[in-house]
C-alpha positions in Angstrom: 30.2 4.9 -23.1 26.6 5.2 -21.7 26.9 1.4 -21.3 30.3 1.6 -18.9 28.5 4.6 -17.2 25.8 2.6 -16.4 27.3 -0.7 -15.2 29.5 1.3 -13.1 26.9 3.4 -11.3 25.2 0.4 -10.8 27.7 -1.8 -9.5 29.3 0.4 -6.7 25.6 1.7 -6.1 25.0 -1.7 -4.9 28.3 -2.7 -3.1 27.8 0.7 -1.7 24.0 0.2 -0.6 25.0 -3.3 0.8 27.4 -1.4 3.0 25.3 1.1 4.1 22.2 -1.2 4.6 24.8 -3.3 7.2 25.6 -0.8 9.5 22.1 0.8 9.6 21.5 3.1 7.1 19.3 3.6 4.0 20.8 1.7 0.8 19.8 4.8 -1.3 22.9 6.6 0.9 25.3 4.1 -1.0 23.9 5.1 -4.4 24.4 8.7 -3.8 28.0 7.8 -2.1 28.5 5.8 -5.4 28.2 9.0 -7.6 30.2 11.6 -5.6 33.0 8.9 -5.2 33.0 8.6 -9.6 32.5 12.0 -9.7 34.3 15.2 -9.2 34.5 14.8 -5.5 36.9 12.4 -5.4 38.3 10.2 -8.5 38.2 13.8 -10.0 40.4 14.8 -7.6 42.3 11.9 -7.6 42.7 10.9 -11.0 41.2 13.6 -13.3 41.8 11.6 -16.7 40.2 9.0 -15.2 37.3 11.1 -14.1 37.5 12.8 -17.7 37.0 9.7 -19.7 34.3 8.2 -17.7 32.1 10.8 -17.7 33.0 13.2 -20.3 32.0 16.7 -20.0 30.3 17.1 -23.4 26.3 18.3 -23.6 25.5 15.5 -25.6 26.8 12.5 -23.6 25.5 13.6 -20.7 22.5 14.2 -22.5 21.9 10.8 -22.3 22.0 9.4 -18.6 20.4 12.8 -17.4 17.5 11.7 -19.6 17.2 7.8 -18.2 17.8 10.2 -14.8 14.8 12.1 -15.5 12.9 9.1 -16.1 13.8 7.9 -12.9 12.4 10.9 -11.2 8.9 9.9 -12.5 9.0 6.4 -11.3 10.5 7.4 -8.4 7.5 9.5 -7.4 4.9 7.3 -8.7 6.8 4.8 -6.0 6.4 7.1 -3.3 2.8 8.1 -4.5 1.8 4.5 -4.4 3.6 4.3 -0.9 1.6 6.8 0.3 -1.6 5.6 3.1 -3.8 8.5 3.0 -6.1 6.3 5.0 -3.2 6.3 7.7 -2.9 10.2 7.4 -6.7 10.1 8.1 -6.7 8.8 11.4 -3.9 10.7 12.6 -5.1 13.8 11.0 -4.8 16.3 13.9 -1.3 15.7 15.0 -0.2 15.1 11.4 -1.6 18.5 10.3 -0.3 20.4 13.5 3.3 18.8 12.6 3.2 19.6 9.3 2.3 23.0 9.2 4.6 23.9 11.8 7.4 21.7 10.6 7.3 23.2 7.1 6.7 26.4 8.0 9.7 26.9 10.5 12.3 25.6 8.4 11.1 27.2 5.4 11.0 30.9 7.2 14.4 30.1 7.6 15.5 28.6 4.2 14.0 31.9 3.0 15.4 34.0 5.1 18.5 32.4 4.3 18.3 32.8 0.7 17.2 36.0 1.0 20.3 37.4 2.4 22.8 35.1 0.2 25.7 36.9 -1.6 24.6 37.8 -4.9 27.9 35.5 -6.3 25.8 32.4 -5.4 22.6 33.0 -6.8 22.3 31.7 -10.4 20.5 34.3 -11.5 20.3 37.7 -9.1 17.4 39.0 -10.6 15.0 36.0 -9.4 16.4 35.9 -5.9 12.7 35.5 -4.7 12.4 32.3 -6.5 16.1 30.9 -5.1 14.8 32.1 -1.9 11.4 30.1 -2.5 13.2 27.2 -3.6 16.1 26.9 -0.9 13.1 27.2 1.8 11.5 24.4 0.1 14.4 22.3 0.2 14.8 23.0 4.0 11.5 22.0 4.8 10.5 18.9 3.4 11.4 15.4 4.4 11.9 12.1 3.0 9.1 10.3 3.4 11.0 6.8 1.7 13.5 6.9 4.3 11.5 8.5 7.3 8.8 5.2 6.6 12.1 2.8 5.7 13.3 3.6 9.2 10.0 3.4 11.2 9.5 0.4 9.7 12.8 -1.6 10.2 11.9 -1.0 13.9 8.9 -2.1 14.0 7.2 1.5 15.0 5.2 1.7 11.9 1.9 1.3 13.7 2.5 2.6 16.9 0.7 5.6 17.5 4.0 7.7 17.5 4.9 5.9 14.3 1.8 6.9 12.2 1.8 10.7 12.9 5.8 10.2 11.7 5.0 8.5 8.6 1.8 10.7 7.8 3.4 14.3 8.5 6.1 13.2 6.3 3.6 12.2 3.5 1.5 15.4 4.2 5.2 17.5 3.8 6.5 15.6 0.7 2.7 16.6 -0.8 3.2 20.4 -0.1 6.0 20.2 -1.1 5.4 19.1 -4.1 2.9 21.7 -4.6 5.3 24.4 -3.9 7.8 23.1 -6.2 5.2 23.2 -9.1 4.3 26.8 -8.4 8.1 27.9 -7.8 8.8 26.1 -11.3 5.8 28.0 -13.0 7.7 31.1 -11.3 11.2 30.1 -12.7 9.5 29.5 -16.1 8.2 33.2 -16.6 11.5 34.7 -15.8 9.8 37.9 -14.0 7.4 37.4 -11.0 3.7 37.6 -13.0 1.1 37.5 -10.7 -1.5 36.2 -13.0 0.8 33.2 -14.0 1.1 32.2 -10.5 -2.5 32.3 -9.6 -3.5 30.4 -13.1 -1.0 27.7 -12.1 -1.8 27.6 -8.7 -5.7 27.3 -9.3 -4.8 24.4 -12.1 -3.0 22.6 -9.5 -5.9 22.7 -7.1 -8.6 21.7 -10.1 -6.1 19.0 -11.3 -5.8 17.7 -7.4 -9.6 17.9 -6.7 -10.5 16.2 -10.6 -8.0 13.2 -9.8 -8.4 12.8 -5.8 -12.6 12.4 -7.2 -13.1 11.3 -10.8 -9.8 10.1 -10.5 -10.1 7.4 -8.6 -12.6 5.5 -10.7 -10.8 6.0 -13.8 -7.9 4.5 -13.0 -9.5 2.0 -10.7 -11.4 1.1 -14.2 -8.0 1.3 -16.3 -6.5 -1.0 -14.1 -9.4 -3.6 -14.1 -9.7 -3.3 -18.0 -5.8 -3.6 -18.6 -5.7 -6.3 -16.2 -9.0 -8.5 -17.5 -8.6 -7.3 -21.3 -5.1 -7.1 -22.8 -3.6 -10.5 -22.8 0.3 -9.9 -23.2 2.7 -9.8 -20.2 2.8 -6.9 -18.1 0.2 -5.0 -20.1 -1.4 -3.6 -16.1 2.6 -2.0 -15.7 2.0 -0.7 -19.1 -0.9 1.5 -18.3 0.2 2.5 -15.1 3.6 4.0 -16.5 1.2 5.3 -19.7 -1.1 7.1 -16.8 1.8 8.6 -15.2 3.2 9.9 -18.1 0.1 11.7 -19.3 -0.8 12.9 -16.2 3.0 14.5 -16.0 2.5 16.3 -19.4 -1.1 17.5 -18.0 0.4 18.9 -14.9 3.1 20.3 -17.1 0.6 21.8 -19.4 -1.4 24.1 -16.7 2.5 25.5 -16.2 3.4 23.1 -12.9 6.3 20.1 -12.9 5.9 16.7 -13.9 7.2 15.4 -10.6 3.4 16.3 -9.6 1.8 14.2 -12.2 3.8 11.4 -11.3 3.3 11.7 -7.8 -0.4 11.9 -8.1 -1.1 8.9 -10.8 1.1 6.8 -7.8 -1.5 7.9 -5.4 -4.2 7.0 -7.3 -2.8 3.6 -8.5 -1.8 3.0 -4.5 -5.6 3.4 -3.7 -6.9 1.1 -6.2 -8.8 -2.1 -4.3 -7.1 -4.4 -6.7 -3.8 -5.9 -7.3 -2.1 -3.4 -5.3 0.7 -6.1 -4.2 1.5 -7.4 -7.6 1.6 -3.8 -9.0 4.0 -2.7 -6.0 6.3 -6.1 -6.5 6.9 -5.2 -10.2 7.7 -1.7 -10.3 9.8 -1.7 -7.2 12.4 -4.0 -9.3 12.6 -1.9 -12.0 12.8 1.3 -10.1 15.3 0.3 -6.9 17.5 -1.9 -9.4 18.1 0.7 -12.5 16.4 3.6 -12.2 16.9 4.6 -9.1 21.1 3.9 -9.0 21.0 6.3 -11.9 19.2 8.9 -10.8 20.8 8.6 -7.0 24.7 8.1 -8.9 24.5 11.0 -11.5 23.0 13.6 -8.4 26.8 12.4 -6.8 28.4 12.8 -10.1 26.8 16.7 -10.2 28.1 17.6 -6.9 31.3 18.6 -6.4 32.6 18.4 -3.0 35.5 19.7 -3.4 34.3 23.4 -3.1 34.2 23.1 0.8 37.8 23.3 0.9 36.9 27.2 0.7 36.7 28.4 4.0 33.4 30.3 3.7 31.5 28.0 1.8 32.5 25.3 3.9 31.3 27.5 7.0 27.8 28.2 5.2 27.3 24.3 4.4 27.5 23.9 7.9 25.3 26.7 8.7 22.8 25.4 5.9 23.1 22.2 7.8 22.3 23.6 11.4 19.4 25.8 10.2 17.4 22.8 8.3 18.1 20.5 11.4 17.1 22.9 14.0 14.3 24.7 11.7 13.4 21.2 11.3 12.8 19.8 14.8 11.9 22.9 16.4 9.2 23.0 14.2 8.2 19.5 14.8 8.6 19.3 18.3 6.3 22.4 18.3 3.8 21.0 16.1 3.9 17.2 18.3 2.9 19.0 21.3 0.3 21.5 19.8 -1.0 18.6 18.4 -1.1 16.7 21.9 1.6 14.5 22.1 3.7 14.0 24.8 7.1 15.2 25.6 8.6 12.1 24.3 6.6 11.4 21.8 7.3 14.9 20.2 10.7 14.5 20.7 10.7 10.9 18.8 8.4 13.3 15.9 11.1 15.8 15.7 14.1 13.2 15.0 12.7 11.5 12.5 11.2 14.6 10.5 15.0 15.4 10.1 16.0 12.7 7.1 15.8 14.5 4.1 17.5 11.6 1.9 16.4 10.8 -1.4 13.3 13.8 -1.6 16.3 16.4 -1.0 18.3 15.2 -3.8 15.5 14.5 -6.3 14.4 18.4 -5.0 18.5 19.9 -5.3 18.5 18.2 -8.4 15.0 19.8 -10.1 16.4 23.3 -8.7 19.4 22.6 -10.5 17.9 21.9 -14.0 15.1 25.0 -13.8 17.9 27.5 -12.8 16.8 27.8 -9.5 20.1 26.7 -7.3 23.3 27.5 -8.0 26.1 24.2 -9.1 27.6 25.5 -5.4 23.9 25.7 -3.5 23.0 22.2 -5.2 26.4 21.0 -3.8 25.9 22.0 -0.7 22.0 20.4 -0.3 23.2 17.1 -1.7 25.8 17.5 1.6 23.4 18.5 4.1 20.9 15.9 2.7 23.3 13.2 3.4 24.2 13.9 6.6 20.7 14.4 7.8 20.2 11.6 6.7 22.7 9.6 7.9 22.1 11.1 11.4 18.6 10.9 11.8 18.1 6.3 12.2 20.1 6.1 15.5 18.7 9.7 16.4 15.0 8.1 15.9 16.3 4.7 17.3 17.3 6.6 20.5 13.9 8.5 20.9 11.6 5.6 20.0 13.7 3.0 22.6 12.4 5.8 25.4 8.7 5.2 24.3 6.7 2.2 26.2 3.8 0.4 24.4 0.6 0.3 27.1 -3.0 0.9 27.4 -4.9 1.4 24.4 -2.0 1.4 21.6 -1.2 -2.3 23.1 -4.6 -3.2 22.1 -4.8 -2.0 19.2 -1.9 -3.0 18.0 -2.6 -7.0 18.8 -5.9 -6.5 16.6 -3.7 -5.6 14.0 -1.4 -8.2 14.6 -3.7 -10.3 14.4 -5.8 -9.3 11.4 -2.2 -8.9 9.6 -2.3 -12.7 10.0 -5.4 -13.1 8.7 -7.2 -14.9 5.3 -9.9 -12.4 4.8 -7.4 -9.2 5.4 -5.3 -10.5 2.5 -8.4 -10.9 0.0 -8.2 -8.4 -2.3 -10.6 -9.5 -5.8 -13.2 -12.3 -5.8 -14.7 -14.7 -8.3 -18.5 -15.7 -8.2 -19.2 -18.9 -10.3 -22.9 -19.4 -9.5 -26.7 -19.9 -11.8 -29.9 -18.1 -11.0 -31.0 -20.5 -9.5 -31.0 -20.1 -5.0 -27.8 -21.5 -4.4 -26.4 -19.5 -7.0 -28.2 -16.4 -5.4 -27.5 -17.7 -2.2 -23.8 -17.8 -3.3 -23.9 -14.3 -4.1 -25.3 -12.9 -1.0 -22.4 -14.6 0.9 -19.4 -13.2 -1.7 -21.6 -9.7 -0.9 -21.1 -10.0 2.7 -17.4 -11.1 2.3 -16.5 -7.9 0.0 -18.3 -5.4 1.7 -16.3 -5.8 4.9 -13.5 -4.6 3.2 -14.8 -2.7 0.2 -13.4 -6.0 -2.5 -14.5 -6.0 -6.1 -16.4 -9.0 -7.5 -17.1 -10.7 -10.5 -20.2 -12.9 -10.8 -20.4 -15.0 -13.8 -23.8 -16.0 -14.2 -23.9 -19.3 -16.1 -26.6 -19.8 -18.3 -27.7 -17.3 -21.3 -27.6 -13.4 -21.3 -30.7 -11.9 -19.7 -31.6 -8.1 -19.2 -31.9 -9.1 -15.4 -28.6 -9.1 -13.0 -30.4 -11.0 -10.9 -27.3 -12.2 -8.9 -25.4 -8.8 -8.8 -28.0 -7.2 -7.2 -27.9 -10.1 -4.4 -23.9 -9.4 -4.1 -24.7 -5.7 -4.0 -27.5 -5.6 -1.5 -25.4 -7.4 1.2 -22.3 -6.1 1.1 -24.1 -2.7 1.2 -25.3 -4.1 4.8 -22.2 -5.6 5.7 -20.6 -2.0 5.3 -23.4 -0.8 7.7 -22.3 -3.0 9.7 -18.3 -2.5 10.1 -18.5 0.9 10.9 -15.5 1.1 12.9 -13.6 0.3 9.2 -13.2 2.7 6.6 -14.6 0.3 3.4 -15.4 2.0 0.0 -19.1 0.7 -2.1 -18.3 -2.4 -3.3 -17.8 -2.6 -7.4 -19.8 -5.7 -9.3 -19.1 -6.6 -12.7 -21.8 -9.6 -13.9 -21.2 -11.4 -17.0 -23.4 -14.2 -18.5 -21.7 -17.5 -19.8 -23.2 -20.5 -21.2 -20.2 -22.3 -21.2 -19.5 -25.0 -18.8 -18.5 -23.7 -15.7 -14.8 -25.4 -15.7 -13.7 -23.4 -19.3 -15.6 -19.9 -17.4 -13.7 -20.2 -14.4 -10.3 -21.6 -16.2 -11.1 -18.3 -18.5 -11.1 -15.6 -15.7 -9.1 -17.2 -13.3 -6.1 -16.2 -15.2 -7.3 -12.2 -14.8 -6.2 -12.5 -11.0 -8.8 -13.3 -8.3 -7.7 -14.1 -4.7 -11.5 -16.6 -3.8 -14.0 -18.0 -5.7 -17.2 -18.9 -4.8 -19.3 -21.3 -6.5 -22.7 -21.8 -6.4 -24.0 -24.5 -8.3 -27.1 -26.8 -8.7 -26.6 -29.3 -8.6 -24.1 -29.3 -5.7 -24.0 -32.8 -4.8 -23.4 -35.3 -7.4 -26.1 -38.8 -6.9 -23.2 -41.0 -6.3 -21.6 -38.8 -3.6 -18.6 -36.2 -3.7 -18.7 -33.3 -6.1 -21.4 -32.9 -8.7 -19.2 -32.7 -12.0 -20.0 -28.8 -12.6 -18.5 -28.0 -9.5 -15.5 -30.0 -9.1 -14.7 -28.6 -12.9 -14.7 -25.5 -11.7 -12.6 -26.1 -8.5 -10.3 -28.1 -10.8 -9.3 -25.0 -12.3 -9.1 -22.8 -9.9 -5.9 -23.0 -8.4 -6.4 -20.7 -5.0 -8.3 -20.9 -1.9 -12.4 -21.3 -3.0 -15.8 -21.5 -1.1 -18.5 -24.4 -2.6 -22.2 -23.0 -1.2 -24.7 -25.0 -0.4 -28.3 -23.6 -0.2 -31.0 -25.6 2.3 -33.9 -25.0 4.0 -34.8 -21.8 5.0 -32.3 -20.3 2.9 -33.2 -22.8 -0.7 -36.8 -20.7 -0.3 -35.5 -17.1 0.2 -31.5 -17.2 -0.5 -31.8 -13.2 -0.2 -33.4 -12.4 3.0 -33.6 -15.6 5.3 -32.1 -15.1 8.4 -28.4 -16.4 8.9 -27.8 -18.7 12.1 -23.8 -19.6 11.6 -22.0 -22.5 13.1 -18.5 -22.5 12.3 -16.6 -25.8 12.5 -12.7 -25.6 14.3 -10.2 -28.3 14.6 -7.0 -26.4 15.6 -6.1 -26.8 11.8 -4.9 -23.5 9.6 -7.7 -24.3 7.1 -10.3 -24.4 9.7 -8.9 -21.1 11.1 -9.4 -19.4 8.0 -12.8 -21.1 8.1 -13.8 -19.6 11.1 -12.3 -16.2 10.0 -15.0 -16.6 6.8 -17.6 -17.7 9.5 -16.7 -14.2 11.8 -16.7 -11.9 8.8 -20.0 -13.5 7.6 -21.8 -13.2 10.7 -20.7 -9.7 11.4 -22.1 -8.9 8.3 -25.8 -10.1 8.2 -25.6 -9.2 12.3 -25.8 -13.1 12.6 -25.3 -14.9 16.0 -22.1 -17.4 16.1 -21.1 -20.3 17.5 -17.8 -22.3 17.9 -17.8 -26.1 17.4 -14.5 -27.1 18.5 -13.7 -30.5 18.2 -11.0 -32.6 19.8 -9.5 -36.0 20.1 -9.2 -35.2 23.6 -10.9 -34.0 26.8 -14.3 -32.2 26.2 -13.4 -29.3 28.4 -11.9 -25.9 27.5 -9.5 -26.6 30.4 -8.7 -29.8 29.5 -7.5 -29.5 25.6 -3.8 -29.9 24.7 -2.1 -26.3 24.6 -1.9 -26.3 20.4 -5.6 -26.7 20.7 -6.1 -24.0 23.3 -4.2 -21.8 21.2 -6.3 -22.1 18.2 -9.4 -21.9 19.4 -8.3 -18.8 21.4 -7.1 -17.5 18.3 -10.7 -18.0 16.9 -12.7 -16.9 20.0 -10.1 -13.5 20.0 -11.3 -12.5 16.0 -14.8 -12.7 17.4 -14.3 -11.1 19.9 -12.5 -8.2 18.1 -15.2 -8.0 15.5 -17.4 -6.7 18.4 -19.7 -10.8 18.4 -20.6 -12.4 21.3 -19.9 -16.3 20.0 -21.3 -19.2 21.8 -18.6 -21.7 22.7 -18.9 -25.7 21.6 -16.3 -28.2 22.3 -16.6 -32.2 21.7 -14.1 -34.8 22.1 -14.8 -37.4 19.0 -13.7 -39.5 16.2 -16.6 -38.8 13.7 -16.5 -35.5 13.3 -19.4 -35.7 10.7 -21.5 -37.1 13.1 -21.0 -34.2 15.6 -21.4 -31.3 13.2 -24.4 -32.2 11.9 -26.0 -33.1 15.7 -24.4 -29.6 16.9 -26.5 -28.4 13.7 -30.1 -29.8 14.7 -29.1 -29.4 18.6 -28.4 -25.7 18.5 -30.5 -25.1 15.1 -27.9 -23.1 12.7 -28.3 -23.0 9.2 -25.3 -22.4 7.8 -22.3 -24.5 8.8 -19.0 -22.8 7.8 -16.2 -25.5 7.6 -12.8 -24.8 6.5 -11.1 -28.0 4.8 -7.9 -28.8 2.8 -7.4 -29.8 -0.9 -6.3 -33.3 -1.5 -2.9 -33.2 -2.9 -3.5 -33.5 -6.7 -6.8 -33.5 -6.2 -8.5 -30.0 -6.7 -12.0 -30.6 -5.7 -11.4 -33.7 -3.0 -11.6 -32.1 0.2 -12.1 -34.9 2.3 -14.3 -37.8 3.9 -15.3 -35.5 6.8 -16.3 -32.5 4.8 -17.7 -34.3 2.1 -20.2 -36.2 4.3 -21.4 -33.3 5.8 -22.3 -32.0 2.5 -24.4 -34.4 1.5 -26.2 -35.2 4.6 -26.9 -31.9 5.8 -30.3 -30.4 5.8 -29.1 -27.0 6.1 -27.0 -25.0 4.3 -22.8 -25.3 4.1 -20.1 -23.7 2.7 -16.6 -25.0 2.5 -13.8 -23.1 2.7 -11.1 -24.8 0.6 -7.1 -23.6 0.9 
């Protein structure tokens, strides 16, 4: 029977979410449709044997999809922990904050107020009206932060200015509120309204918030790391995260709080982890949207019974339920979008899409349910008023955000992000050093340093050769990145994290090895680079050979061969208007931001030797190129040469404008791993100064 219950759930769940999802609406609004049309609401009232035999009304059958329900409540708020950008609530801080406070208080004053005054016939228990009053407030004032973001999103609002305070209020209410929830369960728990008990869970909520928002972090930024690099079988990183929440649940549940808090705060912490964020989110979210989430979403339908609002008066209060929240709602809103100084329209875009409650109401009804604190009717008529704020508030928003123009500083900075969102080094999330002691290894280093710390990365250096007491070369990656941080101040980038380990294995069986823990670039940095009869010394092509994603071969000459550490960094980065060379030139911009580095742009062409005079494609990319500069606050120097030995010219532009470093970005030889060309191999060997190929 558990079996048939599930397929079922599942199967019109989806039709239902299809449906939904093609006329504009949240899919999750088909899974909750799915449940009140198998439950009481409808084939109850049409077919009652039916109804009956489906989902029997014995304890112990529905025993056992309430507990894969309650399951799904944990994933579903690690999801939405993981979802959550605290960085994004960061920049928007003062309007989010102003919003918040006002559009939680409001519509809780009046959920209170409401359930204050309720007859004593619909409270489950008379005697803790406080709590149902508590509770009902809470479920009037937070929001759905899946289906508020879902929205903003599908329109393409999610980082316009109006957008962000949207998405970060509703994170910043879905937090308090979750807080509430925990103290209002500590209250249900006691039976009688102790003091004591509500202080001691309240101040073991704030010590539990502090130790995980701090120590936190690192922990689970380690337990990630070590399941991920240590623990061979499949999956063994979804393992740990679903282990983490769980503990964390049962600790939050231990200082007298819900689960639902532990599980929302392991999601934040595994959502602010620098590493294999993407892979993490891609895996869960199948699991969680295709069974656990239809459950859940289906049995809340199956628990509420519709049919009650063919009395008169509760039909009448469902609709006043509905009006307060909506109005509570955006009133309080709208207030907080103008105290926070947004404009009229703005606010009013802010106060439409605060309204959805969606999938937070239900998960909230249904935890009110369970603890005692709403009544079968009251949770009946939130899952009703969750649903059709929901349903109403994507055209709402649609209507309001259509008013609002993009101009001035918000179109700037949104074509930055556009076009950092398009980037190589934006997408970089873990790097590989392969690299000796020697000063291209060193010299290797430095450059992975100033790489990671633009963006905060981890890195891995394995130092081939035996196992000294010196870490000679993280040091090197850790003293530059620590500049290139200094040095991107307008970016909020964490200290960079730098794991050395000593091999004495040949470098193509070490990289092979730790390839396979997940890295997104290596960098090798090898002597010899070069081999006597040209191409690839064999050290290095072994390692490219196994490395199956973009990599960077270093070079170290001259200036740079005597002091890999500390010699000045001249960079000449070599376009063609290919996508490799781009991401090149996006290595050669990061690199020279970092070590404060002047730039300059070899373009070369088969055509005209003037800007004016290149073919549009052309035009375009080195635009493109001369924009990321130009973005990363550089002023670049601007070469462009019409030739057919490209070699020829780079290493001329080299000696003519003396640079040191030539950054070339070059593609892999189809079956081929470490061929990377006539062109780029040349330069390699005839260079006198130092290169680095970017390989993709």
């Amino acid at each position: 029977m558990l079996v048939v219950q599930i397929v079922l759930l599942l199967t019109v769940g989806r039709l239902l979410g299809e449906a939904m999802l093609r006329i504009g609406q949240p899919a999750v609004m088909g899974q909750l449709l799915a449940g009140i049309l198998l439950g009481p609401s409808f084939l109850g009232a049409v077919w009652p044997d039916a109804q009956a035999w489906l989902f029997p009304p014995g304890r112990d059958q529905k025993a056992l999809l309430d507990g894969i329900a309650q399951l799904g409540i944990l994933l579903l708020l690690l999801m939405t922990g993981m979802e959550t950008d605290l960085a994004l609530v960061r920049k928007v801080r003062r309007a989010a904050l102003s919003v918040s406070v006002t559009g939680v208080a409001v519509p809780f004053a009046c959920g209170f107020t409401l359930g204050w005054f309720l007859p004593e016939a619909m409270l489950p228990h008379p005697e803790l009206r406080l709590v149902t009053a508590l509770f009902l407030g809470t479920a009037l004032a937070i929001s759905s932060v899946k289906i508020v973001a879902m929205v903003v999103r599908e329109m393409n609002f999610l980082r316009r200015n109006v957008g962000q305070v949207i998405v970060a209020s509703a994170i910043i209410d879905d937090t308090i509120g979750w807080v509430i929830i925990a103290v209002i369960f500590s209250l249900a728990q006691g039976g009688t309204i102790d003091l004591w008990a509500v202080g001691r869970s309240l101040a073991g909520t704030l010590v539990f918030l502090g130790l995980s928002l701090t120590v936190g972090r690192r922990l689970v930024f380690w337990l990630i790391r070590w399941a991920n690099d240590r623990l061979r079988s499949e999956a063994a990183v979804i393992t740990a995260i679903l282990v983490l929440m769980g503990v964390l649940a049962l600790v939050t549940q231990g200082i007298g709080v819900h689960t639902v808090l532990g599980a929302f705060v392991a999601g934040l912490l595994v959502g602010q982890s620098p590493i294999l964020t993407r892979r993490i989110d891609e895996q869960l979210r199948g699991i969680v949207t295709a069974l656990f989430a239809p459950i859940f979403f289906g049995l809340a339908g199956l628990s509420a019974d519709l049919t009650i609002l063919r009395d008169p008066r509760l039909l009448l209060l469902t609709l006043g339920l509905i009006a307060i929240a909506s109005l509570g709602k955006f009133a309080g809103a709208f207030a907080g979008g103008r105290l926070g100084g947004l404009r009229t329209p703005e606010s009013l875009a802010l106060a439409c899409g605060m309204n959805a409650r969606g999938s937070t109401e239900v998960i909230v009804a249904s935890i009110g349910l369970g603890m005692g604190a709403l009544s079968q009717d009251l949770f009946t008529m939130i899952v009703a008023m969750a649903l059709i704020t929901t349903l109403a508030m994507p055209p709402t928003l649609r209507w309001a955000l259509h008013r609002l123009l993009l101009k001035g500083e918000e179109k700037e900075r949104l074509e930055r992000e556009a076009a950092e969102e398009r980037g190589f080094v934006s997408q970089l999330e873990r790097l590989l050093v392969a690299a000796d002691d020697g000063p291209k290894g060193r010299f290797a280093a430095r450059l992975a340093g100033l790489v990671a710390g633009a963006r905060g990365m981890p890195v891995t250096v394995v130092r081939l050769g035996p196992e000294t007491d010196d870490a000679i070369l993280s040091g090197t990656v850790a003293q530059a990145a620590e500049g290139a941080r200094q040095g991107a101040r307008d970016q909020e980038t964490g200290a960079v994290e730098v794991t050395e380990l000593a091999r004495p294995e040949p470098a193509a069986e070490v990289v092979g090895e730790e390839a396979a823990k997940g890295y997104d670039l290596l960098i090798v940095g090898i002597d010899p680079t070069v081999a006597p009869e040209g191409g690839l010394a064999d050290a290095v092509a072994g390692a490219a050979e196994r490395f199956d994603g973009p990599l960077a071969v270093a070079a170290a000459r001259g200036a740079h061969r005597a002091d890999p550490e500390r010699a000045a960094l001249a960079v000449l980065a070599v376009v063609d208007g290919t996508q490799a060379a781009r991401r090149g030139a996006e290595i050669a911009v990061t690199l020279a931001r970092g070590a404060g580095a002047p730039l300059t742009v070899l373009f070369l062409s088969e055509g005209s030797g003037r800007l004016a005079g290149l073919r549009q494609g052309d035009s375009v990319a080195l635009r493109e190129v001369l924009d990321l500069a130009e973005q990363a606050g550089l002023q670049v120097r601007t070469e462009i040469r019409a030739t057919r030995t490209p070699e020829r010219e780079i290493l001329r532009q080299a000696r003519r404008g003396d640079h040191d470093l030539i950054v070339m970005g070059v593609t892999r030889r189809a079956g081929e791993g470490a061929a990377f060309g006539p062109a780029a191999e040349a330069v390699l060997e005839a260079a006198d100064r130092s290169v680095l190929l970017l390989a993709s």
